[in-house]
DRENVOZA-834923 format. One line per field, with one value per residue (C-alpha): residue in three letters; x, y, z. Coordinates in steps of 0.02 Angstrom, whole numbers. Example, Ala and Ser with C-alpha at 12.3 -4.5 7.8 and 13.67 -1.06 7.14 Angstrom:
2
aa: c(Ala/Ser)
X: c(615/684)
Y: c(-225/-53)
Z: c(390/357)
//
This chain:
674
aa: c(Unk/Unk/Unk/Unk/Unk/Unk/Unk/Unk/Unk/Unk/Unk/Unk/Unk/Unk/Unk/Unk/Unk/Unk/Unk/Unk/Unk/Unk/Unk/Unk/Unk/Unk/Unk/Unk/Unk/Unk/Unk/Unk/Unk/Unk/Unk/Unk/Unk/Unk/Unk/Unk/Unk/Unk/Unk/Unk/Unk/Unk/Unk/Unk/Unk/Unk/Unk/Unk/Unk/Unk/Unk/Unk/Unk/Unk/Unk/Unk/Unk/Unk/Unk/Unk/Unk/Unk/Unk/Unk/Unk/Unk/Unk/Unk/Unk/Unk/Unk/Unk/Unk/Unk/Unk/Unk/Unk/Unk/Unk/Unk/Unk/Unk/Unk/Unk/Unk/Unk/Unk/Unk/Unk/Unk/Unk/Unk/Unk/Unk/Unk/Unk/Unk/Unk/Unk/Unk/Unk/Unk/Unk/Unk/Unk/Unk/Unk/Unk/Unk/Unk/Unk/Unk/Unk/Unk/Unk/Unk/Unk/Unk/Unk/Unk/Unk/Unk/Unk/Unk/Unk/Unk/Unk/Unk/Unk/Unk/Unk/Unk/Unk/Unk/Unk/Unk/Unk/Unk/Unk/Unk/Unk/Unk/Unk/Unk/Unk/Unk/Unk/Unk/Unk/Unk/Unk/Unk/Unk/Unk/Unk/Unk/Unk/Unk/Unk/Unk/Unk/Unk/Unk/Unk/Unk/Unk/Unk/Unk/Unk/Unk/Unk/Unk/Unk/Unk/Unk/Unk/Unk/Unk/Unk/Unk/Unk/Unk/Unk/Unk/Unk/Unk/Unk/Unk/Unk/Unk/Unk/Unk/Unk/Unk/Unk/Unk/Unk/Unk/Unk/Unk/Unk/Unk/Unk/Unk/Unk/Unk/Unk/Unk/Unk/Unk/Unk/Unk/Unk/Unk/Unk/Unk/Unk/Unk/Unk/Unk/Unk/Unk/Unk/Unk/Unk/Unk/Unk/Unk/Unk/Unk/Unk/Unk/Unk/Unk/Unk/Unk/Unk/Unk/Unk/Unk/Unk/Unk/Unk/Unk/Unk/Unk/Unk/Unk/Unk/Unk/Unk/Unk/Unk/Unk/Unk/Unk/Unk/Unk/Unk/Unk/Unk/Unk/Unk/Unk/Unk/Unk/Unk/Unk/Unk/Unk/Unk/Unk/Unk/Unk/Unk/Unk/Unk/Unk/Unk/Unk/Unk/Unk/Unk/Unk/Unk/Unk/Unk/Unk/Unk/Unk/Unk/Unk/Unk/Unk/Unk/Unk/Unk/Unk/Unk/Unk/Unk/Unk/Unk/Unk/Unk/Unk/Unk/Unk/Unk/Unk/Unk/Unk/Unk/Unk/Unk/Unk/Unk/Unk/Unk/Unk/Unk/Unk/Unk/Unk/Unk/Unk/Unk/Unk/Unk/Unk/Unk/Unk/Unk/Unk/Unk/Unk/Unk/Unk/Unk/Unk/Unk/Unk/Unk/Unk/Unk/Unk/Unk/Unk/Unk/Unk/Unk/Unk/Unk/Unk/Unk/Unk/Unk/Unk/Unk/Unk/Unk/Unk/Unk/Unk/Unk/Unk/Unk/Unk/Unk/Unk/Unk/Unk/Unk/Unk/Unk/Unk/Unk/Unk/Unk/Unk/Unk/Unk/Unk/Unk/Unk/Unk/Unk/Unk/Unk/Unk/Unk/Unk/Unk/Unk/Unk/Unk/Unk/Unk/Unk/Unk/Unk/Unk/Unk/Unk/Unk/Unk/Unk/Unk/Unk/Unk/Unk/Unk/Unk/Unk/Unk/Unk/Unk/Unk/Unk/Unk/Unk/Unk/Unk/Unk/Unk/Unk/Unk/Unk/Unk/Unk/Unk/Unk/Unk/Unk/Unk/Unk/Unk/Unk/Unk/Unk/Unk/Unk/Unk/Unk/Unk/Unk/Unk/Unk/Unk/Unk/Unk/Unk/Unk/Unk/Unk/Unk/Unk/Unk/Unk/Unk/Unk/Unk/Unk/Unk/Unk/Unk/Unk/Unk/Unk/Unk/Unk/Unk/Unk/Unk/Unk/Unk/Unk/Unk/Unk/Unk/Unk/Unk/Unk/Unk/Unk/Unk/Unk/Unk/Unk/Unk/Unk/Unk/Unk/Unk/Unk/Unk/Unk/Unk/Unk/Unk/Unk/Unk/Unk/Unk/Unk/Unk/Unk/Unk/Unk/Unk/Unk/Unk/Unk/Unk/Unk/Unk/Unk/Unk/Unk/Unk/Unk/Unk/Unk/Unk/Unk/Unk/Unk/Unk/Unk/Unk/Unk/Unk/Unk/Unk/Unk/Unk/Unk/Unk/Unk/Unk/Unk/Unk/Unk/Unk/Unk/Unk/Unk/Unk/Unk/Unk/Unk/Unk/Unk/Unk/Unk/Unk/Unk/Unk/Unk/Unk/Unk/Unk/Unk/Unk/Unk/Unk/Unk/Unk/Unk/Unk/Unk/Unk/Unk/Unk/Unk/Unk/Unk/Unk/Unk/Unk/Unk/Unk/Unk/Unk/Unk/Unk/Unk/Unk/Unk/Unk/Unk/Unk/Unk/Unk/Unk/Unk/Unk/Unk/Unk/Unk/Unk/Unk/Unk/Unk/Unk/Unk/Unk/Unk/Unk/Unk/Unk/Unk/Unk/Unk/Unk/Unk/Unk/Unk/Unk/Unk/Unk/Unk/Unk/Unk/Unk/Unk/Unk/Unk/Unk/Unk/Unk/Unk/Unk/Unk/Unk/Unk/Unk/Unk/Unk/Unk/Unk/Unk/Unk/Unk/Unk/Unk/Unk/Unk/Unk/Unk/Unk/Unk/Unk/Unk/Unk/Unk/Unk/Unk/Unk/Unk/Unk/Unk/Unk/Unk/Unk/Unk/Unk/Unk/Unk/Unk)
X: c(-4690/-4732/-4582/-4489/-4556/-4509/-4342/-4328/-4377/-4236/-4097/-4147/-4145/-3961/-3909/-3983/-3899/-3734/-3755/-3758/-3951/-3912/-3837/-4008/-3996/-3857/-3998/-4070/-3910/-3852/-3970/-3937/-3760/-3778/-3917/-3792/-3648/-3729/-3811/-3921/-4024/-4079/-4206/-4305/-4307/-4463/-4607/-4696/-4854/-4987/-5166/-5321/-5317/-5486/-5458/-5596/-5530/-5380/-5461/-5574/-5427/-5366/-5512/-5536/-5368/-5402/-5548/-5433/-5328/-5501/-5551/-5393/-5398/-5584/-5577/-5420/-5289/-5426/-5439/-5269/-5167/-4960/-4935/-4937/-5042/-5189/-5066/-5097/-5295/-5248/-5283/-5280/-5127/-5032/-4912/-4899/-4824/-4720/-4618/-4609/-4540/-4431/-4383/-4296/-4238/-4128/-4089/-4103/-4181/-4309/-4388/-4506/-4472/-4603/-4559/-4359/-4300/-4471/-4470/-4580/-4684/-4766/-4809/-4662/-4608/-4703/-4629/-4467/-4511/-4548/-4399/-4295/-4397/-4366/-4169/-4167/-4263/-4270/-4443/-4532/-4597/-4757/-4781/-4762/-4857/-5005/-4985/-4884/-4851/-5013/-5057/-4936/-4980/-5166/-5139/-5044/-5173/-5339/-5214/-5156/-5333/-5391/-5260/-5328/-5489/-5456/-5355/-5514/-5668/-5583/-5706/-5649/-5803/-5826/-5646/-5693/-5854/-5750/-5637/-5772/-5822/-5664/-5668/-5840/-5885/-5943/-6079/-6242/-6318/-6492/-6490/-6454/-6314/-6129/-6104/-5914/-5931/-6027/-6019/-5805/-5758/-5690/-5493/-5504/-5593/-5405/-5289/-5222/-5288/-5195/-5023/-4974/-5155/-5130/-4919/-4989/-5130/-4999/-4877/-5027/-5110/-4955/-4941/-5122/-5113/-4954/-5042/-5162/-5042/-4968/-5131/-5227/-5095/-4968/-4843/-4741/-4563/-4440/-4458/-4624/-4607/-4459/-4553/-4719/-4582/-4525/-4706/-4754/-4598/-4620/-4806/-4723/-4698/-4786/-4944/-4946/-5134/-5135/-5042/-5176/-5313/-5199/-5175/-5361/-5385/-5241/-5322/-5464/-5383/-5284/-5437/-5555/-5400/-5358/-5550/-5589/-5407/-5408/-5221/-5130/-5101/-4929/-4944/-5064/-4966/-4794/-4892/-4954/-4793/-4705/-4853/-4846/-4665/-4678/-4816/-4713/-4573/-4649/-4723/-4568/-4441/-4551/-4700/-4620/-4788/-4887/-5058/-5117/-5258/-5330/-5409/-5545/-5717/-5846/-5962/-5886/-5927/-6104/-6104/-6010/-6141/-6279/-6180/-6142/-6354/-6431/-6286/-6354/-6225/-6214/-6231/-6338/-6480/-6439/-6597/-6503/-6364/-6450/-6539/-6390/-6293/-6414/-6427/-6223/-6231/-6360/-6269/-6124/-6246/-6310/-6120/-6082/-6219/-6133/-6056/-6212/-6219/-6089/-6190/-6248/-6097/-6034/-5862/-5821/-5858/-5739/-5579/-5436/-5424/-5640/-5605/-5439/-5547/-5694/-5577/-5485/-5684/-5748/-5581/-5602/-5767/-5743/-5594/-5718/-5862/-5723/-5606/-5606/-5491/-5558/-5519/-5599/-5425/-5501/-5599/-5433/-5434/-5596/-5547/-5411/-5514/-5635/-5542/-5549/-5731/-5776/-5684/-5778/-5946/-5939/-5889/-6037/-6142/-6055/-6063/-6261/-6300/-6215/-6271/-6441/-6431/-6521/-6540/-6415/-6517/-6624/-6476/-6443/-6602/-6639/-6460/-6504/-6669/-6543/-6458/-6615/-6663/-6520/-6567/-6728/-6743/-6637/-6742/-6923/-6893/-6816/-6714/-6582/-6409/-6379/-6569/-6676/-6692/-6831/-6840/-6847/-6707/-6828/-6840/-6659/-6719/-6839/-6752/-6669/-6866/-6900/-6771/-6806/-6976/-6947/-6806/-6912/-7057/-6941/-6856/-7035/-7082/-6928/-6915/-7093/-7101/-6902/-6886/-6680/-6615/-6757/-6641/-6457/-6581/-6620/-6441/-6383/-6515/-6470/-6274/-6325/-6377/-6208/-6062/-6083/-6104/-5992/-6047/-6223/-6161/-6081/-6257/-6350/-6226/-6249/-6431/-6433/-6359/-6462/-6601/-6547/-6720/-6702/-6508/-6441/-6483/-6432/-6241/-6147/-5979/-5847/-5827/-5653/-5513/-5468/-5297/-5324/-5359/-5179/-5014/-4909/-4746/-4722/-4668/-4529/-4466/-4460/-4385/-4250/-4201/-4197/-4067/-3952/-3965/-3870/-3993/-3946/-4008/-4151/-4278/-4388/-4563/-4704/-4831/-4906/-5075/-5182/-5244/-5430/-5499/-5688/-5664/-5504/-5305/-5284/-5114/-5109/-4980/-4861/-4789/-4639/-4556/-4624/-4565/-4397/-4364/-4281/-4333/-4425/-4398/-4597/-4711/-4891/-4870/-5033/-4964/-4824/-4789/-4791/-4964/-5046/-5011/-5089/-5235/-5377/-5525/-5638/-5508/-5446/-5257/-5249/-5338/-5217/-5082/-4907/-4837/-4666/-4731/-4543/-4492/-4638/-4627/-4466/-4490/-4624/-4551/-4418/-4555/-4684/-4567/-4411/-4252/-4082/-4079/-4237/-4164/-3976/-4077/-4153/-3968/-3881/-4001/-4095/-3976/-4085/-3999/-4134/-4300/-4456/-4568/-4747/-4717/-4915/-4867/-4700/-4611/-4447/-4335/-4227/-4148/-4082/-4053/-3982/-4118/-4073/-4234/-4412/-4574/-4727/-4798/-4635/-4461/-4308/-4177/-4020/-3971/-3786/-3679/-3599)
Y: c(7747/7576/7561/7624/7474/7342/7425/7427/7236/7197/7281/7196/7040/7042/7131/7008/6866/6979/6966/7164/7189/7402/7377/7421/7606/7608/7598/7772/7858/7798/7882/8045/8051/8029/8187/8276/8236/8245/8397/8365/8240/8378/8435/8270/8344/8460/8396/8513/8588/8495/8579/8516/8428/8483/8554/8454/8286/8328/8368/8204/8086/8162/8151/7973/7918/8038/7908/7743/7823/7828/7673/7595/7680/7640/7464/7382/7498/7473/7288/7261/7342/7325/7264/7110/7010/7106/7072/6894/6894/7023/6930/6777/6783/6933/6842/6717/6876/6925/6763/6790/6965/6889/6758/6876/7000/6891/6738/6740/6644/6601/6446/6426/6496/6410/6205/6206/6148/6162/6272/6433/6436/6581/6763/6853/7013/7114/7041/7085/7260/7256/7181/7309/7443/7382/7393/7566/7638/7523/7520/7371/7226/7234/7428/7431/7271/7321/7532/7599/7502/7487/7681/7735/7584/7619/7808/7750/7634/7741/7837/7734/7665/7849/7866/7699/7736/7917/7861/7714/7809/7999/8076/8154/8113/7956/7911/7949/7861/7707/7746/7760/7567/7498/7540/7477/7361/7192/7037/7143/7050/7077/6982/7050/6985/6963/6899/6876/6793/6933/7079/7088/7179/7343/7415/7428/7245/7161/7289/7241/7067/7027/7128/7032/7060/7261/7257/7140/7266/7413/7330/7272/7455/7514/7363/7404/7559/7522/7403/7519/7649/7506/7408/7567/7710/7653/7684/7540/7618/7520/7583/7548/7365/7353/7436/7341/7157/7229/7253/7089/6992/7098/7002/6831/6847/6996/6913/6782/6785/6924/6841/6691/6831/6960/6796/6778/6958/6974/6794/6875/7049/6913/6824/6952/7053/6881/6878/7044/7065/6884/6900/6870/7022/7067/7150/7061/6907/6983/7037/6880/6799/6903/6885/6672/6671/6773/6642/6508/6555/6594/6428/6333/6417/6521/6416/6233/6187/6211/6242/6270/6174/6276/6107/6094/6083/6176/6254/6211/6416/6353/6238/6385/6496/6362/6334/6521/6556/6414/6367/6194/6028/5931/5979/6083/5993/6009/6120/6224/6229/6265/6409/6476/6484/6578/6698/6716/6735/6872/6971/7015/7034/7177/7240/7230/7272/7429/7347/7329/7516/7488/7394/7585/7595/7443/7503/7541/7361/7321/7420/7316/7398/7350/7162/7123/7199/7111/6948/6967/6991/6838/6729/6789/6740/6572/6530/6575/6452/6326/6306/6260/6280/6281/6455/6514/6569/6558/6734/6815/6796/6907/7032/7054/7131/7240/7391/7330/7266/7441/7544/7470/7468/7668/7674/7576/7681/7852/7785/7756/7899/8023/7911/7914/8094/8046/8208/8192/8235/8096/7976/8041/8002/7846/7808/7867/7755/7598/7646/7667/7495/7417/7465/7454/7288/7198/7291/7254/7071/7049/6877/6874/6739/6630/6565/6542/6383/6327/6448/6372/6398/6445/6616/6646/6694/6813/6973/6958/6901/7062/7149/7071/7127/7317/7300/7245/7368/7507/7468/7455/7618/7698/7625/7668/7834/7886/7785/7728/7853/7762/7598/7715/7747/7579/7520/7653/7617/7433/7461/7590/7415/7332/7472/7537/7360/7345/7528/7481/7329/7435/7562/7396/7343/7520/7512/7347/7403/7550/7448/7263/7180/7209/7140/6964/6809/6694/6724/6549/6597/6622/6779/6851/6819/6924/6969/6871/6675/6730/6690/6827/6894/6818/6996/7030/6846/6843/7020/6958/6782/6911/7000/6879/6738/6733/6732/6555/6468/6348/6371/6242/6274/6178/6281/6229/6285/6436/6508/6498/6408/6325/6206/6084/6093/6244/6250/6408/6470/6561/6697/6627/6632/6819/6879/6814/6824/6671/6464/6353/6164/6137/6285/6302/6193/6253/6336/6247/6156/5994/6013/6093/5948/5842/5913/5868/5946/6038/5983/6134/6138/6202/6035/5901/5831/5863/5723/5696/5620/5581/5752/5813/5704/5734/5914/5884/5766/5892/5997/5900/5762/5836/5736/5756/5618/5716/5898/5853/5762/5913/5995/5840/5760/5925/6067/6160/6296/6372/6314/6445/6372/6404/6362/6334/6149/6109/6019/6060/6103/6202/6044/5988/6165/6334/6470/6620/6739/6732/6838/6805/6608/6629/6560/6549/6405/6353/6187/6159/6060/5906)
Z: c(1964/1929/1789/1951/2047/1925/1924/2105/2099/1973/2078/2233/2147/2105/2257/2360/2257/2275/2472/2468/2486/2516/2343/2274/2284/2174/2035/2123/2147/1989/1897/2001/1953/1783/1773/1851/1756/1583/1551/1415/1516/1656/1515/1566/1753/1685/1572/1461/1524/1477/1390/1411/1580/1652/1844/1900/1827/1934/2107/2070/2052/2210/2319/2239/2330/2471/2492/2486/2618/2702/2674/2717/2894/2939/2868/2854/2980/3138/3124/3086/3233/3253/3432/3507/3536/3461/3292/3310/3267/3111/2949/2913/2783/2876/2961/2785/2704/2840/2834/2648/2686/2796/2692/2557/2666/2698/2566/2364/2280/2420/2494/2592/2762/2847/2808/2804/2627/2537/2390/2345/2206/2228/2167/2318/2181/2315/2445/2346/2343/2529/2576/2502/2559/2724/2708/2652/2743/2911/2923/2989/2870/2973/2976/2765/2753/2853/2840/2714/2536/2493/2490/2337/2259/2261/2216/2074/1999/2029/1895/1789/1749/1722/1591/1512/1534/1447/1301/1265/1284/1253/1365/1532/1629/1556/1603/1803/1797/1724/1901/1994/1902/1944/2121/2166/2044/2106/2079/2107/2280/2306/2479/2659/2742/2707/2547/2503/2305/2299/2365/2388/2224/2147/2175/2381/2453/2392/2404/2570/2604/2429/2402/2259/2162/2210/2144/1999/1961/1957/1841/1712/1695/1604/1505/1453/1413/1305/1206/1163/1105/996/921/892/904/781/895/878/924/1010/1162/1158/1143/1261/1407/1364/1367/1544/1612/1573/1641/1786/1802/1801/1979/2028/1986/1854/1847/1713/1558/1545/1533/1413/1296/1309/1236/1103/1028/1038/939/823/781/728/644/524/493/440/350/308/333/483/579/635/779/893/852/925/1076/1081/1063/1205/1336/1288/1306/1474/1539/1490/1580/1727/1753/1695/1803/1945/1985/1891/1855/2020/2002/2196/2200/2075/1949/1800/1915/1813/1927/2079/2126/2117/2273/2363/2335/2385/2544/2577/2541/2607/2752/2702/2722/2556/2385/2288/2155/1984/1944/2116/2005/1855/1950/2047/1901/1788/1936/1949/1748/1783/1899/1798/1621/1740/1799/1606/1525/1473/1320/1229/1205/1056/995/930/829/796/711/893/966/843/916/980/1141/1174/1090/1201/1379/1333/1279/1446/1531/1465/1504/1676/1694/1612/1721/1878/1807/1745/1891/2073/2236/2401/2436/2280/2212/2054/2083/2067/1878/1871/2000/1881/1735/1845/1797/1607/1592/1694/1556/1418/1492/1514/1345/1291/1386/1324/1155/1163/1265/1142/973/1034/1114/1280/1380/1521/1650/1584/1599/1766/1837/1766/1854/2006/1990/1958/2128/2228/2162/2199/2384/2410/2328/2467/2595/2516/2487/2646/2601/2713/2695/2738/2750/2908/2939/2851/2729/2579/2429/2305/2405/2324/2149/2221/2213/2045/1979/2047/1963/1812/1810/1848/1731/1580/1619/1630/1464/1386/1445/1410/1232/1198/1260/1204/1061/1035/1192/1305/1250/1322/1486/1517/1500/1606/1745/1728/1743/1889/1982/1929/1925/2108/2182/2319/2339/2370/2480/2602/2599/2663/2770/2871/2837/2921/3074/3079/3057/3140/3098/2915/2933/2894/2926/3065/3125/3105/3104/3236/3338/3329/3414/3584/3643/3792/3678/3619/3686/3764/3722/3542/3464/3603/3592/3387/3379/3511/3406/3267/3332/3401/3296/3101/2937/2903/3076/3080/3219/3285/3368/3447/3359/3201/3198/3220/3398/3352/3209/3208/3084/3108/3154/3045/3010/2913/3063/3008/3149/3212/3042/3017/3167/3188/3007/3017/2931/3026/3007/3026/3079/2962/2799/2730/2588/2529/2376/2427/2519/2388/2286/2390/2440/2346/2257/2370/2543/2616/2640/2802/2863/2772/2877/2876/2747/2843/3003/3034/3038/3135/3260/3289/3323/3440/3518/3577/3653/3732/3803/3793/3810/3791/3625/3570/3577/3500/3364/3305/3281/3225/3103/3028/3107/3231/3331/3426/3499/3501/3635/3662/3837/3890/3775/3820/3943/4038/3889/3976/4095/3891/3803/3863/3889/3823/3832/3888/3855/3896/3872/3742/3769/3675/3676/3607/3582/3647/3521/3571)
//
């Protein structure tokens, strides 16, 4: 499935550049007709039975997705709904990826369809695969963006990182708990309250809020699990090599993020390999070679260099978390920072703690699958406490190895558990006690974020003190009682605490509203938007300049900036180009190129100006005091044909241009030519 993906991405690709976007299913139908017409290949319509496969491992997988599905409906599908205008207080980036849908539905190579002649530097494979989806089967952008292309994507990656987890730690169960890692692991918080560094972790919290992490997260488990097969397998066949080369060009611009953290971990294989053969070893270095060659590329021709704000500021996730805890202006102290960062350190020591288990057998910690994961961990990690962007873009190189960094902490903990033969019930419980720890901690201390006024920081260490104390009394009775399997209990209750976060986040979260005095801190943030703070009619009007306007016309609209935003002119506004499918001259510039360049450390884009204050002003002009000069310079100077007005700010455009459909507070003109 996911080889089918990057296939499907390819085709569109040049059938888009061919003007002939239905030209993709010739790859499909291609591949019929030539089963058909060569017999020998309809032997590859039926695997082989496979032995071995455990019934339960089966049903587990399937009630694992069974539980995305669930999750998607009950947390993402009932705050995200498809008609208008409830669709315009959906997520913040929704209609962002809609106009990139748009965008290459309709032109390749794309630019950005939101600031007429900018380019795109940007992960849009997804959007590729969207796109085309959309042709062939005429489904709505929205209705696969926020409904549909997620779900296969998610069922396909809860497998593929069973079959990598399998194939490392060669243990069925151990293989589902490393699932079961990957889809709730997370920072550990110990506070009440929402707590996004935190708490937002595992396979679901991104999947739809970020479709290029989920398509880039698909595309890299089968590039995994085929380096695996070739460091540790010997299978080094061709094929091998040439699918593993198409999986990671594939990641250029599904999601670039994963070939600075794979380079991290084949170093890492390289390194140790040259050490302990004190030769240079082949194979890590060719991987190593392909996966540089594939990052250079991508930011040479994709990306040209952009970085997105994303700059060296070591620690910079340190004042977040001080502002996000505290909700104090300014920044933190350095002994806050000190503190806060020890604490940050801590929580993922307790996530990972796992690894020390093969520590039992240290042959094992020496595997090239467990040095390239725990390589790939620690880049992650560093890139998190290295880097900066005001968005925290930066967490998207860790998110990327949760699946990894799970898979190897079960195996540490299999590894110890079985070397030191710790009774499973035993490991069980002292599991269980982790989880009821994790819980009850949060509830006992009662420290709630962000603080109450007053409050003083110094309450923030509290909890993980706490945690460190039962944590070190445990291991001393457990050691001294169990001898080396009291050392496998201790790590398992400890990774108990870590593993399951986000699980345990979401137990608190429910426990808080069963229980509001025990809940968060107090609320400083926004409420959301209603239908009624948004404009009418946008849907109708966009889907009517859709159909009656050619893919090459330029719109111009008076809206720039979001309906509700509590913090400046947010100009992350992006609906009119993802409903009508069509450029804007200037609609949100928030995330384009040229802004991201000039935004600097810790500004948020969405609050910079627009740079051209020529251009701008020209649009607006044509809106707020329209005239017949400032309408007929919008088509002669920067070829507008059609004006989308938000007609609650504009003035009597239609005694200058030719109105052609109205909806709502929405209309649509055209601007005569000469």
């Amino acid at each position: 499935m996911a080889l089918g993906y990057v296939l499907e991405v390819a085709a569109y690709i040049a059938a888009r550049v061919a003007g002939l976007p239905l030209l993709v299913l010739a790859f499909p139908v291609g591949t019929y007709l030539l089963f058909l017409v060569v017999p020998r290949l309809r032997g590859h319509w039926r695997s082989a039975p496979r032995r071995g496969i455990p019934l339960w491992w089966s049903w587990s997988i399937t009630l694992t997705v069974a539980y995305q599905v669930a999750w998607s409906l009950f947390a993402f599908f009932t705050k995200n709904p498809l008609t208008w205008p409830a669709l315009g207080s959906s997520a913040t980036d929704t209609s962002f990826h809609l106009s990139l849908i748009g965008e290459i539905k309709h032109h390749m190579p794309p630019k950005d369809p939101a600031v007429a002649g900018e380019p795109l530097f940007y992960h849009w494979f997804v959007h590729a695969e969207l796109a085309a989806t959309s042709w062939v089967t005429g489904v709505e952008p929205v209705v696969l963006l926020l409904r549909l292309a997620m779900l296969p994507m998610l069922g396909a990656l809860v497998v593929l990182v069973g079959m990598v987890a399998r194939r490392v730690i060669d243990s069925w169960p151990g293989a589902f708990l490393a699932v079961l890692g990957a889809m709730f692991m997370a920072a550990p918080s110990l506070y009440l309250g929402k707590n996004g560094i935190f708490t937002w972790g595992g396979i679901p919290d991104e999947a739809w809020a970020s479709p290029s992490q989920t398509f880039g997260a698909v595309l890299f488990a089968p590039a995994a699990l085929l380096l695996i097969d070739i460091l540790e397998g010997g299978v080094r066949r061709r094929s091998n090599w040439l699918l593993l080369t198409i999986f990671l060009v594939a990641l250029t611009g599904a999601k670039s993020t994963y070939l600075p953290l794979l380079t991290a971990g084949l170093i890492a294989v390289a390194t140790l390999g040259a050490v302990r053969s004190r030769r240079l070893p082949r194979t890590p270095l060719i991987a190593l070679g392909i996966t540089l060659a594939c990052l250079v590329c991508a930011q040479a021709v994709l990306y040209r260099g952009a970085r997105q704000a994303v700059s060296l500021s070591p620690l910079s996730i340190t004042t977040n978390l001080w502002h996000e805890f505290t909700g104090l202006p300014g920044g933190p102290a350095p002994a806050a920072v000190a503190g806060l960062t020890l604490v940050y350190l801590l929580c993922w020591v307790t996530a990972w703690c796992g690894i020390a288990g093969l520590l039992t057998r240290p042959g094992l910690l020496m595997r090239p699958s467990v040095v390239m994961m725990i390589g790939m961990g620690g880049a992650g990690l560093g890139a998190v406490l290295l880097l900066g962007n005001s968005h925290l873009n930066q967490l998207y190189f860790l998110r990327a190895v949760y699946p990894y960094m799970a898979i190897v902490s079960v195996y540490g903990l299999v590894v110890a558990v079985r070397h030191t033969r710790a009774s499973l019930v035993m490991t069980a419980c002292a599991a269980g006690a982790g989880a009821v720890a994790a819980c009850l901690i949060p509830l006992l201390c009662g420290i709630a974020i962000p603080l109450h006024p007053g409050q003083p920081p110094a309450l923030l260490y509290l909890p993980y003190l706490v945690l460190l104390a039962l944590v070190t009394l445990a291991a001393i009775a457990l050691i001294v009682k169990r001898g080396r399997a009291g050392a496998a209990l201790t790590l398992s209750l400890v990774a108990a605490v870590g593993l399951p976060a986000a699980a345990h986040a979401r137990v608190l979260e429910a426990l808080s509203r069963l229980y509001p005095a025990a809940g968060a801190g107090p609320e400083n943030t926004a409420g959301p938007m209603t239908a009624t703070a948004l404009p009418q009619g946008a849907l109708t009007a966009g889907r009517w300049l859709r159909g009656h306007s050619g893919v090459d016309d330029l719109v111009a609209t008076n809206g720039h900036f979001r309906w509700s935003s509590s913090k400046c002119h947010d100009s992350r506004q992006f609906w009119v180009s993802a409903l009508t499918e069509r450029r804007v001259l200037v609609e949100g510039w928030a995330y384009s190129s040229k802004n991201w360049e000039r935004v600097q450390p810790g500004q948020a884009p969405e609050c910079a100006h627009f740079w051209d204050s020529a251009r701008l002003g020209a649009n607006d002009a044509a809106f707020a005091a329209p005239s017949r000069e400032s309408v007929q310079r919008l088509r002669s100077v920067y070829g507008v044909r059609w004006l989308f007005a938000d007609e609650r700010h504009a003035g009597r455009i239609a005694d200058y241009a030719t109105e052609r459909f109205r909806s709502g507070d929405f209309a649509v003109y055209e601007i005569p030519e000469r």
